[in-house]
mmCIF file of the N, C-alpha and C atoms, coordinates in Angstrom:
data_MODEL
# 
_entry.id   MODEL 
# 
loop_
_atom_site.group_PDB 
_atom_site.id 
_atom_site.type_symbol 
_atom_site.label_atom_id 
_atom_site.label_alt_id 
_atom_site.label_comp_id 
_atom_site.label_asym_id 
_atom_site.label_entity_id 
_atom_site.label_seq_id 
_atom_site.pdbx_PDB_ins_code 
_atom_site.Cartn_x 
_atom_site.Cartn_y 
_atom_site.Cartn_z 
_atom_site.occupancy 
_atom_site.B_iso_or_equiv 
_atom_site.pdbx_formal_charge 
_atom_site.auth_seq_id 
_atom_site.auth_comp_id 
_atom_site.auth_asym_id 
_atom_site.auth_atom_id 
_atom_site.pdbx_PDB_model_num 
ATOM 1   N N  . UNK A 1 1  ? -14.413 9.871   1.438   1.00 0.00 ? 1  UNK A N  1 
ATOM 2   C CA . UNK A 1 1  ? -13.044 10.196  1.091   1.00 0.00 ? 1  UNK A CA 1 
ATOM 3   C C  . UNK A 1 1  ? -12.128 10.069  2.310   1.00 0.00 ? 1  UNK A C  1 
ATOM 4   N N  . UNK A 1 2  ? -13.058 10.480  3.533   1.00 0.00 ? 2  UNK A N  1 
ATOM 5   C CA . UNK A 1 2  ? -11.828 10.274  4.464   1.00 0.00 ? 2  UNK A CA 1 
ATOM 6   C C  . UNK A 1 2  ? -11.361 9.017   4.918   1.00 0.00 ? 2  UNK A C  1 
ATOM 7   N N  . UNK A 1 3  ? -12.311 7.546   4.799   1.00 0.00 ? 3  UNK A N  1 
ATOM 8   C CA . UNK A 1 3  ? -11.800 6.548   4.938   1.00 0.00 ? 3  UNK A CA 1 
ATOM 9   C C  . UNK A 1 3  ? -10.846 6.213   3.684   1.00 0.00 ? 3  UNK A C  1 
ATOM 10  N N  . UNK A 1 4  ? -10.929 6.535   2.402   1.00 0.00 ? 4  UNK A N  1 
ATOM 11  C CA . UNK A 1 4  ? -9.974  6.569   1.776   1.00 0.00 ? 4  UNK A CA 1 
ATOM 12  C C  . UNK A 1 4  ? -8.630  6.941   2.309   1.00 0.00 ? 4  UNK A C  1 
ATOM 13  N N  . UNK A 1 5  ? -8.604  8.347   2.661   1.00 0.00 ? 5  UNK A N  1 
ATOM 14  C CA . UNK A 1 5  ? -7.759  8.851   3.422   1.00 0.00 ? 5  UNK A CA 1 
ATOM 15  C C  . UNK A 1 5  ? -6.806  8.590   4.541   1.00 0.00 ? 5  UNK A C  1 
ATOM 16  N N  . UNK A 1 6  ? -7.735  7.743   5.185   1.00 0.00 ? 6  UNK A N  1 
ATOM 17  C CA . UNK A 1 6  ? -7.314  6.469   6.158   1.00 0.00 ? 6  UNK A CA 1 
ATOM 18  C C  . UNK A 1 6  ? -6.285  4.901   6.272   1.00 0.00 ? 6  UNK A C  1 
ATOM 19  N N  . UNK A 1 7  ? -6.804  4.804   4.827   1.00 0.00 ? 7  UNK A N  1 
ATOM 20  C CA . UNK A 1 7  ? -6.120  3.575   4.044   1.00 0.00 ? 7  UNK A CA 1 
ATOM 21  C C  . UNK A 1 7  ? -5.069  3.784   3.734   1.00 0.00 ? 7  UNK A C  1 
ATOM 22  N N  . UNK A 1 8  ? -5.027  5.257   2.722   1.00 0.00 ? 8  UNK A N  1 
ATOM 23  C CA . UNK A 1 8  ? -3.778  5.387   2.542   1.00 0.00 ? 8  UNK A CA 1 
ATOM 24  C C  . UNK A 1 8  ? -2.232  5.244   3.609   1.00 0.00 ? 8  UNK A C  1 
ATOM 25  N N  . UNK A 1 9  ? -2.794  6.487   4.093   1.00 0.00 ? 9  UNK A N  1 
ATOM 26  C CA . UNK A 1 9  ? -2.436  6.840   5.368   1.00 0.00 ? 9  UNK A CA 1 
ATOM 27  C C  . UNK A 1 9  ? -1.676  5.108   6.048   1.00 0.00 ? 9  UNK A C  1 
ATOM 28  N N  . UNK A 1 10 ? -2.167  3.813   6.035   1.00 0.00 ? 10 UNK A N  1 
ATOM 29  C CA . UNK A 1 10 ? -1.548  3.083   6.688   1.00 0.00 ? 10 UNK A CA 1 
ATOM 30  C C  . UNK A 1 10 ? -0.849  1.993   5.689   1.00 0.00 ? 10 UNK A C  1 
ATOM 31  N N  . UNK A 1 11 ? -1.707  2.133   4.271   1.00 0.00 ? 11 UNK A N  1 
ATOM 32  C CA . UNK A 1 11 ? -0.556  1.414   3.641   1.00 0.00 ? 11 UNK A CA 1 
ATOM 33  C C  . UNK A 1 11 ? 0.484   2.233   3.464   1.00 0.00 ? 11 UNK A C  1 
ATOM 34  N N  . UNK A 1 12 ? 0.603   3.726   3.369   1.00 0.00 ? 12 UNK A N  1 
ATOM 35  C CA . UNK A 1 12 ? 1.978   4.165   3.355   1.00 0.00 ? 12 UNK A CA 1 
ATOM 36  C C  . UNK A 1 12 ? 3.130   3.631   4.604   1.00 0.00 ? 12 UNK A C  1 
ATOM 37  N N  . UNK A 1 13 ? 2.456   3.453   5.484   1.00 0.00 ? 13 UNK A N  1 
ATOM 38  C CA . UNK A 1 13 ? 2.951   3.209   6.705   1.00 0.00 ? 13 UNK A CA 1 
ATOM 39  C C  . UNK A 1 13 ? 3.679   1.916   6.584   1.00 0.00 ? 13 UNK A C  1 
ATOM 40  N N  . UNK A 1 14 ? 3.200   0.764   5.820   1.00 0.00 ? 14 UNK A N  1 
ATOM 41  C CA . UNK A 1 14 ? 3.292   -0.334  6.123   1.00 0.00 ? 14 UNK A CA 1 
ATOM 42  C C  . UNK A 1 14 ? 4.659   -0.199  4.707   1.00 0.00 ? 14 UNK A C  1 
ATOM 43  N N  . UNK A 1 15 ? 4.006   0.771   3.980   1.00 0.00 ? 15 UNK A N  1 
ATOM 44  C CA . UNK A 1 15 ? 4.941   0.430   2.579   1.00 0.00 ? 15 UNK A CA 1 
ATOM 45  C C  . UNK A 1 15 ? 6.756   0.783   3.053   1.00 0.00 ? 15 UNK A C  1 
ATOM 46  N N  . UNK A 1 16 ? 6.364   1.916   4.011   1.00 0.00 ? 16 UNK A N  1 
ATOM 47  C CA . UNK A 1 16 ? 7.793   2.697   4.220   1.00 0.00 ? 16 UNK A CA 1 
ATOM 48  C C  . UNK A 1 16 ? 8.489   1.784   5.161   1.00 0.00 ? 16 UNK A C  1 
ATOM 49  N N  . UNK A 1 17 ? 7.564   1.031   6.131   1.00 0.00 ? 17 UNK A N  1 
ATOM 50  C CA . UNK A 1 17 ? 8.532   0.086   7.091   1.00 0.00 ? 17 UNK A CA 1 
ATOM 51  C C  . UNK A 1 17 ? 9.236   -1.224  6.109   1.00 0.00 ? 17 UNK A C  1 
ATOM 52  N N  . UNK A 1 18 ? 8.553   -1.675  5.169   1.00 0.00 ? 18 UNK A N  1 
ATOM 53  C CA . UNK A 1 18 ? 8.976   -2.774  4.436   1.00 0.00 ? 18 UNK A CA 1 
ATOM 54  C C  . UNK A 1 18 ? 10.372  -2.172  3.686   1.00 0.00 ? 18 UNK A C  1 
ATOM 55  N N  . UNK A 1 19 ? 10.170  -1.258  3.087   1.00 0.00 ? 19 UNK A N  1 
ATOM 56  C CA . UNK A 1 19 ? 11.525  -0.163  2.593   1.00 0.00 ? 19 UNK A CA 1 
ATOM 57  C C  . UNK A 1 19 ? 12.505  -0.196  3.402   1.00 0.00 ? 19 UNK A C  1 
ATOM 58  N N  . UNK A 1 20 ? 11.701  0.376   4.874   1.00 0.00 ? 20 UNK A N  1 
ATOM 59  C CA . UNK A 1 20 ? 13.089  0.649   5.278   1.00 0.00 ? 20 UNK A CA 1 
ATOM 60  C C  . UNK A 1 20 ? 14.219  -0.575  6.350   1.00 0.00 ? 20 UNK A C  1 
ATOM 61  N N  . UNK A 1 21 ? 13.172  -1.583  6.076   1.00 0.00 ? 21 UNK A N  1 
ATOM 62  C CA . UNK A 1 21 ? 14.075  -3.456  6.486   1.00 0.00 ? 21 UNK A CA 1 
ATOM 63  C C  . UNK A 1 21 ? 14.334  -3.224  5.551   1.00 0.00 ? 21 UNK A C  1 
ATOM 64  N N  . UNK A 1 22 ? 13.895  -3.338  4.400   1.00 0.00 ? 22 UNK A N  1 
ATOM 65  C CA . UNK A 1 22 ? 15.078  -3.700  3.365   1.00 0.00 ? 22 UNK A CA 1 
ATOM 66  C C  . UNK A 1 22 ? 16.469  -2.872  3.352   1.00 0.00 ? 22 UNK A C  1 
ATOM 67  N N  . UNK A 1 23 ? 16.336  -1.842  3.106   1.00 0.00 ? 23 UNK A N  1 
ATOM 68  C CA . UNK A 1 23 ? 17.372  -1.065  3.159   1.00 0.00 ? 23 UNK A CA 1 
ATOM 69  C C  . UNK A 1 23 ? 18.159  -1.632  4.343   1.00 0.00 ? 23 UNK A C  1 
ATOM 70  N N  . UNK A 1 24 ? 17.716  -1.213  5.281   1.00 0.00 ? 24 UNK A N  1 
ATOM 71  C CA . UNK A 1 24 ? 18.484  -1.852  6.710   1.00 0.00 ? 24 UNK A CA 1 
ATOM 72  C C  . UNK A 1 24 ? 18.833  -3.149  6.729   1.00 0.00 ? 24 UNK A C  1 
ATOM 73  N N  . UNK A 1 25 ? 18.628  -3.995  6.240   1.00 0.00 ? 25 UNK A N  1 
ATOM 74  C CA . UNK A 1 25 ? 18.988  -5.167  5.627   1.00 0.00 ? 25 UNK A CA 1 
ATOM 75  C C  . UNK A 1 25 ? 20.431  -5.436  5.064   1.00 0.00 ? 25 UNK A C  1 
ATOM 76  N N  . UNK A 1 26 ? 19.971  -4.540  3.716   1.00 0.00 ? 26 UNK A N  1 
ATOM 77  C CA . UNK A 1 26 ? 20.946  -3.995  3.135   1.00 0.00 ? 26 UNK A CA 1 
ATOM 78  C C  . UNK A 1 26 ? 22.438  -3.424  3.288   1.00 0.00 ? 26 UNK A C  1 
ATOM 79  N N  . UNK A 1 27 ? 22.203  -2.861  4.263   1.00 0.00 ? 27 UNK A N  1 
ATOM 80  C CA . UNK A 1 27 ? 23.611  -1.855  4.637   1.00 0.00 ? 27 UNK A CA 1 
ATOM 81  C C  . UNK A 1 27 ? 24.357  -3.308  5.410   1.00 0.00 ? 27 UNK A C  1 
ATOM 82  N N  . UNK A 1 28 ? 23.456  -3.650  6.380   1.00 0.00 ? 28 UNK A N  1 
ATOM 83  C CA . UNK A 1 28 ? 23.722  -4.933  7.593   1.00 0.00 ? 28 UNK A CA 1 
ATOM 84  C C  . UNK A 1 28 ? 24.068  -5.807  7.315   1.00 0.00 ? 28 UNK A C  1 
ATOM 85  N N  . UNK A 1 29 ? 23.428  -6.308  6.257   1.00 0.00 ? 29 UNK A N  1 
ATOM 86  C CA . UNK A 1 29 ? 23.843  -7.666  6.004   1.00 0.00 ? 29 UNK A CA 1 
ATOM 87  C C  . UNK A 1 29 ? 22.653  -9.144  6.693   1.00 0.00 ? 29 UNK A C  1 
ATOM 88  N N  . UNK A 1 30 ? 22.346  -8.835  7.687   1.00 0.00 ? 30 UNK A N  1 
ATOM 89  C CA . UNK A 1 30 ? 21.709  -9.342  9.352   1.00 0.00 ? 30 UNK A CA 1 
ATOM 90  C C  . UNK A 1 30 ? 20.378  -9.932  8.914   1.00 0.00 ? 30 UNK A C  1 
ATOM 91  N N  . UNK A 1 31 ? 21.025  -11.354 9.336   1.00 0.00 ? 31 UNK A N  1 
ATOM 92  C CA . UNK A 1 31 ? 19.637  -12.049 9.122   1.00 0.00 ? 31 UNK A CA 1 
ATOM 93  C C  . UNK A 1 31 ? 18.608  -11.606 10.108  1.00 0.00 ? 31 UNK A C  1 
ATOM 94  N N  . UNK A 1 32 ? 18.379  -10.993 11.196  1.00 0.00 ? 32 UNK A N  1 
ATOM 95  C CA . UNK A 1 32 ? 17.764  -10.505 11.901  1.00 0.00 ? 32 UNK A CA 1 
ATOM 96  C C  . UNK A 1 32 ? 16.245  -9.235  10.807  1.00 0.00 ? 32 UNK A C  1 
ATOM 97  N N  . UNK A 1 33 ? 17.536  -8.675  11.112  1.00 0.00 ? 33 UNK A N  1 
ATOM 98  C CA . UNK A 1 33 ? 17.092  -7.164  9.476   1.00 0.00 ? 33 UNK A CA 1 
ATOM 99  C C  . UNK A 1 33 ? 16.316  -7.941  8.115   1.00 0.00 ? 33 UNK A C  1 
ATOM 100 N N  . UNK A 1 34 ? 16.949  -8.756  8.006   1.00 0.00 ? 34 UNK A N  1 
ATOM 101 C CA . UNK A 1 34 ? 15.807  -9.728  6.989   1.00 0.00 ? 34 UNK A CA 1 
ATOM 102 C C  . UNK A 1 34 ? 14.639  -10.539 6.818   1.00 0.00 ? 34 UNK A C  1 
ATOM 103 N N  . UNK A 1 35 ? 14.857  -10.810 8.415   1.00 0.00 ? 35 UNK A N  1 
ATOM 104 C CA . UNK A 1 35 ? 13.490  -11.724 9.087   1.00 0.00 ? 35 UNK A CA 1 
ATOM 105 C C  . UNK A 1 35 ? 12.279  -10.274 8.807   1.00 0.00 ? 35 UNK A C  1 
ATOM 106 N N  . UNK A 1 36 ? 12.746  -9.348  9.917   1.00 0.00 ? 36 UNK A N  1 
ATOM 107 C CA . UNK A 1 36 ? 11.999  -8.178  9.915   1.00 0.00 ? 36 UNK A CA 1 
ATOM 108 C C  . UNK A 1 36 ? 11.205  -8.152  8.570   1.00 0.00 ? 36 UNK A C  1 
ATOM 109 N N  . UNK A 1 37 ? 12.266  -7.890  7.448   1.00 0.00 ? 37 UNK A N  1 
ATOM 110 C CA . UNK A 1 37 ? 11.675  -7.011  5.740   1.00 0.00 ? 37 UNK A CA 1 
ATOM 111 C C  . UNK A 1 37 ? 10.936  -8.117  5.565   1.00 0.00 ? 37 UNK A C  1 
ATOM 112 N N  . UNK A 1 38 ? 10.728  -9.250  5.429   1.00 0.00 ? 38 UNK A N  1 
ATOM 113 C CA . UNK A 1 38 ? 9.921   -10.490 5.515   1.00 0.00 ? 38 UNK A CA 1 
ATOM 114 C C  . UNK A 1 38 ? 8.478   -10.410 6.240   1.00 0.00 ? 38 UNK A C  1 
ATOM 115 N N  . UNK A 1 39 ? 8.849   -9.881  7.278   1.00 0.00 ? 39 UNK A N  1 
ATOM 116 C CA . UNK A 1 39 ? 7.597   -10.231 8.212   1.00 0.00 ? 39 UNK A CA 1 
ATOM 117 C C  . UNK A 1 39 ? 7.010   -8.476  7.952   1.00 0.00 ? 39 UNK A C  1 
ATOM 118 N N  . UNK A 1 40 ? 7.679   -7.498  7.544   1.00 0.00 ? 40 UNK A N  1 
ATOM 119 C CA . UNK A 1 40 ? 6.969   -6.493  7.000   1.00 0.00 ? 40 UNK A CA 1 
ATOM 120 C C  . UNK A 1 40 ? 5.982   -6.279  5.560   1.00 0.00 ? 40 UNK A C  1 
ATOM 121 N N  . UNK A 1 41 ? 7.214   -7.362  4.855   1.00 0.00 ? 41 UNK A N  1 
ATOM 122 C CA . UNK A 1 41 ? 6.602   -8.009  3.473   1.00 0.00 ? 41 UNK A CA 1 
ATOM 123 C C  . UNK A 1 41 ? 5.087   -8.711  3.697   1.00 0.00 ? 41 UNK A C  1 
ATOM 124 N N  . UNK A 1 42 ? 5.369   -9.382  4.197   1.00 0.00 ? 42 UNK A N  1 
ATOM 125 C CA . UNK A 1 42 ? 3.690   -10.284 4.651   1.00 0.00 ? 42 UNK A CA 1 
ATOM 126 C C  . UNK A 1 42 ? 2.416   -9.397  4.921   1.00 0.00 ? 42 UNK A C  1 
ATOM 127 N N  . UNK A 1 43 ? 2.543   -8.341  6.191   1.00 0.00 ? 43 UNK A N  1 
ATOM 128 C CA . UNK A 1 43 ? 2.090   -7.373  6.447   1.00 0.00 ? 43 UNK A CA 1 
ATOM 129 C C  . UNK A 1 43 ? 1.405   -6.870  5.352   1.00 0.00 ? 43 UNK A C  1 
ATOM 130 N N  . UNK A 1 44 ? 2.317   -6.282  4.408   1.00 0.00 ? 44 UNK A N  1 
ATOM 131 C CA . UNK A 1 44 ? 2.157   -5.324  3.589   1.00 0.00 ? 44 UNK A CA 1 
ATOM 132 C C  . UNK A 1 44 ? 0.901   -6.250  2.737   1.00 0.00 ? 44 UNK A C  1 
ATOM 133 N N  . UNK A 1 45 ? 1.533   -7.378  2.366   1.00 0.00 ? 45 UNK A N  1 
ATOM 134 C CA . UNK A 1 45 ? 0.578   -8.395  0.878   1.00 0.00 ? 45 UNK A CA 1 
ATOM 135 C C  . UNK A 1 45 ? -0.630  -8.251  1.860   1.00 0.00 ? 45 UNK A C  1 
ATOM 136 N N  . UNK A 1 46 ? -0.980  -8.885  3.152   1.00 0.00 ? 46 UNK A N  1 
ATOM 137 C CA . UNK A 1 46 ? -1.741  -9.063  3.572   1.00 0.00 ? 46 UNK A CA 1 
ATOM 138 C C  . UNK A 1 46 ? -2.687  -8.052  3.732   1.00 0.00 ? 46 UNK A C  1 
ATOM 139 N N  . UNK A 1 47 ? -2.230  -7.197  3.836   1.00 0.00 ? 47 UNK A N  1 
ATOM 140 C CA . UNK A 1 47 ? -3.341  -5.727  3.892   1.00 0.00 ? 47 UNK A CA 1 
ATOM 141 C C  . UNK A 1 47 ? -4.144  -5.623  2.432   1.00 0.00 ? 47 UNK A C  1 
ATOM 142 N N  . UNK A 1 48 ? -3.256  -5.514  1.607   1.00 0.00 ? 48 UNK A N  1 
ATOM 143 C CA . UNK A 1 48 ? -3.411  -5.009  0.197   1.00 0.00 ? 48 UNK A CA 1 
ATOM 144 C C  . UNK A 1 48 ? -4.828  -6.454  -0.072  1.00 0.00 ? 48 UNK A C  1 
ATOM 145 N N  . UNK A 1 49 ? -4.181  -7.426  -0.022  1.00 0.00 ? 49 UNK A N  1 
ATOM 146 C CA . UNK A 1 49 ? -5.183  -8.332  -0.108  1.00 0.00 ? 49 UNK A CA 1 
ATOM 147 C C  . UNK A 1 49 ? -7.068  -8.325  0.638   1.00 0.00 ? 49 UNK A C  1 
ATOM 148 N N  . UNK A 1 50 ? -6.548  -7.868  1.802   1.00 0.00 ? 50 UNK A N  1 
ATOM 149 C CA . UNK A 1 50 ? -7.507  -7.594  2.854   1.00 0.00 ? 50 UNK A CA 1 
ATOM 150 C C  . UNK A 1 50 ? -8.615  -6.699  2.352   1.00 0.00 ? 50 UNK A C  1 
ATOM 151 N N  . UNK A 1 51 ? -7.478  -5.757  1.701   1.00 0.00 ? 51 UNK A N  1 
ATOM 152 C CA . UNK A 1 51 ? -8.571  -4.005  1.110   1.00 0.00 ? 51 UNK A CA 1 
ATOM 153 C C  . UNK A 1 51 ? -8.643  -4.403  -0.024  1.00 0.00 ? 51 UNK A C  1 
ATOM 154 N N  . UNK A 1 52 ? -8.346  -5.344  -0.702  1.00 0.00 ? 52 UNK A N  1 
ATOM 155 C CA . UNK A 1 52 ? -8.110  -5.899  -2.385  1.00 0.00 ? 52 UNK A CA 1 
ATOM 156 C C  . UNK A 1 52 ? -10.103 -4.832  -2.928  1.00 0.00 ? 52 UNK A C  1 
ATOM 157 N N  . UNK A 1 53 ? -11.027 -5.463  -2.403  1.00 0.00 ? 53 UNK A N  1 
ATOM 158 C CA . UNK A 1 53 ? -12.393 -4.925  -2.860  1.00 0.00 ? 53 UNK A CA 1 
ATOM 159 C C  . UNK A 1 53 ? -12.442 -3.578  -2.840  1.00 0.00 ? 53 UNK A C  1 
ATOM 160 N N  . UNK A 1 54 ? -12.194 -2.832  -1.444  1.00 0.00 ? 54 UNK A N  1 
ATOM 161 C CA . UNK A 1 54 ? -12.081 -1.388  -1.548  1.00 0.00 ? 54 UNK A CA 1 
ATOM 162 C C  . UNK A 1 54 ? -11.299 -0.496  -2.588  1.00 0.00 ? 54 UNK A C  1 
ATOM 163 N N  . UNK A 1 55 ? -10.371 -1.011  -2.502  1.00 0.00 ? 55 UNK A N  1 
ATOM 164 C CA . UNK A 1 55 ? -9.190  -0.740  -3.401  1.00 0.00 ? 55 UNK A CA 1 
ATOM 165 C C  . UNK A 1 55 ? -9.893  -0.980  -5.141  1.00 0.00 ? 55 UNK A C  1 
ATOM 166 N N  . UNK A 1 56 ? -10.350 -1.819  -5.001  1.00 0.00 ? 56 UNK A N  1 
ATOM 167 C CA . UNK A 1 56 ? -10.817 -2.070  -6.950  1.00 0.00 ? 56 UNK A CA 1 
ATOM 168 C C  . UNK A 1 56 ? -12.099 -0.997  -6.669  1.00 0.00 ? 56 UNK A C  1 
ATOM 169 N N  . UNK A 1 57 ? -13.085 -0.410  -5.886  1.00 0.00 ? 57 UNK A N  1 
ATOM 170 C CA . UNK A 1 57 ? -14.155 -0.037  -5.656  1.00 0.00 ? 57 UNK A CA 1 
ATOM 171 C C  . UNK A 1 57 ? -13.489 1.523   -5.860  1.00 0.00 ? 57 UNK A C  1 
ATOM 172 N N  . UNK A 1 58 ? -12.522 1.973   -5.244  1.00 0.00 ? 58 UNK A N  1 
ATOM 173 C CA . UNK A 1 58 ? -12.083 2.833   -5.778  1.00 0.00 ? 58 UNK A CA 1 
ATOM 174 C C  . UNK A 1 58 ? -11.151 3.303   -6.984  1.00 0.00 ? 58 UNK A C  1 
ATOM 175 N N  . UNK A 1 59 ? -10.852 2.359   -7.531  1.00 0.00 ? 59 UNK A N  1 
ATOM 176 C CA . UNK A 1 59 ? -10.211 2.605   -8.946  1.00 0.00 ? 59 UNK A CA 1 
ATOM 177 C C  . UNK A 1 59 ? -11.141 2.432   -10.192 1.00 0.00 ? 59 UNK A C  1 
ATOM 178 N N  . UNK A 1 60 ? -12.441 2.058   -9.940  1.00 0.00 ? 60 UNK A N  1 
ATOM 179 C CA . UNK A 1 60 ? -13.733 1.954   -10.773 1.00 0.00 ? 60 UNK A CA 1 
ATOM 180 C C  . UNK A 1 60 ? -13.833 3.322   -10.206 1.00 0.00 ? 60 UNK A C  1 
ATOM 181 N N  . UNK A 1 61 ? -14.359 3.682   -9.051  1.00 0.00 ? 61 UNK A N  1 
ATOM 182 C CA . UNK A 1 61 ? -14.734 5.059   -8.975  1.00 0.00 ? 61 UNK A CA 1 
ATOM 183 C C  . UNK A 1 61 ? -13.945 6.343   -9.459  1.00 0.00 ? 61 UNK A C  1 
ATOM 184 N N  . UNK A 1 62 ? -13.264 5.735   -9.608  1.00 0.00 ? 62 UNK A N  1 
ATOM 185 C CA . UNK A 1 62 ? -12.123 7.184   -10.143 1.00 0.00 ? 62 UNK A CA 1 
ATOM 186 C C  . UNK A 1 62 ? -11.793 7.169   -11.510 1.00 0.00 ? 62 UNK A C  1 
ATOM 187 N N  . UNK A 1 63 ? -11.995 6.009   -11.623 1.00 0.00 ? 63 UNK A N  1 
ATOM 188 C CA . UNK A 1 63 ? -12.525 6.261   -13.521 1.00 0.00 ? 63 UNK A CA 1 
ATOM 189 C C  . UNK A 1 63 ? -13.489 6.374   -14.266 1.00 0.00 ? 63 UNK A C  1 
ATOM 190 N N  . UNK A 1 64 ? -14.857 6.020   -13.328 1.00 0.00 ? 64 UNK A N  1 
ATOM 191 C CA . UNK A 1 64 ? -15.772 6.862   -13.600 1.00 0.00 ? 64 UNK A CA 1 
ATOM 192 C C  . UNK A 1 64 ? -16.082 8.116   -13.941 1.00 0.00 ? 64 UNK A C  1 
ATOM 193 N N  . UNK A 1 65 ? -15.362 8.728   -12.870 1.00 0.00 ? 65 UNK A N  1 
ATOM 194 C CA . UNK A 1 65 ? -15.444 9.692   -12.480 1.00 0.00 ? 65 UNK A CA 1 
ATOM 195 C C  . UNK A 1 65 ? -14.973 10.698  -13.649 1.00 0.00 ? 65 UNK A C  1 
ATOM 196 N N  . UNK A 1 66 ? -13.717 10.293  -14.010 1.00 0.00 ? 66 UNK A N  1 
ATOM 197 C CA . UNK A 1 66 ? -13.169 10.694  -15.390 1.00 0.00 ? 66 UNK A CA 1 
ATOM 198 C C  . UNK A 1 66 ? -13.415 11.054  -16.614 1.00 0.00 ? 66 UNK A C  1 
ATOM 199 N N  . UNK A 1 67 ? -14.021 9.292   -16.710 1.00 0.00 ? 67 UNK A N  1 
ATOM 200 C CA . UNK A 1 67 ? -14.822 9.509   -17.851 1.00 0.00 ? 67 UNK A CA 1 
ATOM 201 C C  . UNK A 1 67 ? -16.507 10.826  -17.734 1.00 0.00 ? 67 UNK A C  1 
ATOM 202 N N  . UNK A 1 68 ? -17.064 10.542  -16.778 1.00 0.00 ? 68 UNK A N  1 
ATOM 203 C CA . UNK A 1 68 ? -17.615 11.878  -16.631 1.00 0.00 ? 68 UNK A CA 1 
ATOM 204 C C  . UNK A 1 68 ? -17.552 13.111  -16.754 1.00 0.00 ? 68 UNK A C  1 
ATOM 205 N N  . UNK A 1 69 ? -16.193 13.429  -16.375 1.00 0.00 ? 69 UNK A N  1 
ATOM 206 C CA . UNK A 1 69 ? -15.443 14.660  -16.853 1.00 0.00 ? 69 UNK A CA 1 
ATOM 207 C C  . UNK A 1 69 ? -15.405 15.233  -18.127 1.00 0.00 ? 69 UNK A C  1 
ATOM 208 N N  . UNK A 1 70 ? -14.233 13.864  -18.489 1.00 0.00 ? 70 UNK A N  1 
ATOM 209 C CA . UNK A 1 70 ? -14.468 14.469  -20.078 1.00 0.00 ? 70 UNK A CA 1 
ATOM 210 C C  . UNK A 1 70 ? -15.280 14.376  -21.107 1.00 0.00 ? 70 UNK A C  1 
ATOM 211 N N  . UNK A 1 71 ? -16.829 13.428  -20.556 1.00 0.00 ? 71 UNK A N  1 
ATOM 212 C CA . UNK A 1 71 ? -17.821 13.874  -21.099 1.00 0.00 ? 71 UNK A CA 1 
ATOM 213 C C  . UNK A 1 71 ? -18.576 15.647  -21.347 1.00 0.00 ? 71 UNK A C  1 
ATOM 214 N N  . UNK A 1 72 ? -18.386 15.808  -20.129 1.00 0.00 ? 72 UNK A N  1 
ATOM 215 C CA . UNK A 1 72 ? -19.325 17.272  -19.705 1.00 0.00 ? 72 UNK A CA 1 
ATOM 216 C C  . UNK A 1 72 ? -18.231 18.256  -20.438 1.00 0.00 ? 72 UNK A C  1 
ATOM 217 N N  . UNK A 1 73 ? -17.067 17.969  -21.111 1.00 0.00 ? 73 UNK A N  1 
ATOM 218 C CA . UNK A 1 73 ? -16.028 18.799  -21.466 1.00 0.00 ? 73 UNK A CA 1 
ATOM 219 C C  . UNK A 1 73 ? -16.409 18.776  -22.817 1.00 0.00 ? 73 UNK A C  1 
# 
């Protein structure tokens, strides 16, 4: 769980910087500010892609898990 914990932990990271070029983008106008949300954008796909297996390994596990539940219920 705690490498779970871990993951999160940096795609939030990656999710909030892509947010916040955009936004900053946004207000600016600045192709600069846009290059950025771009090259945060990439970042972001690229991770998600990277953990793509972990990520499905835990959404099987957590519906397992579920369904287990409301078996024993």
């Amino acid at each position: 769980m705690a490498d779970y914990k871990g993951m999160l932990a940096e795609l939030a990271e990656l999710a909030t910087e892509e947010q916040a070029m955009f936004t900053i983008y946004g207000i600016t106008k600045s192709d600069e500010a846009f290059d950025r949300f771009l090259d945060a954008r990439e970042r972001l796909s690229k991770w998600i892609v990277g953990h793509a297996a972990v990520i499905d390994e835990a959404i099987t596990e957590r519906k397992y898990n579920q369904m287990l539940n409301e078996e024993v219920r």
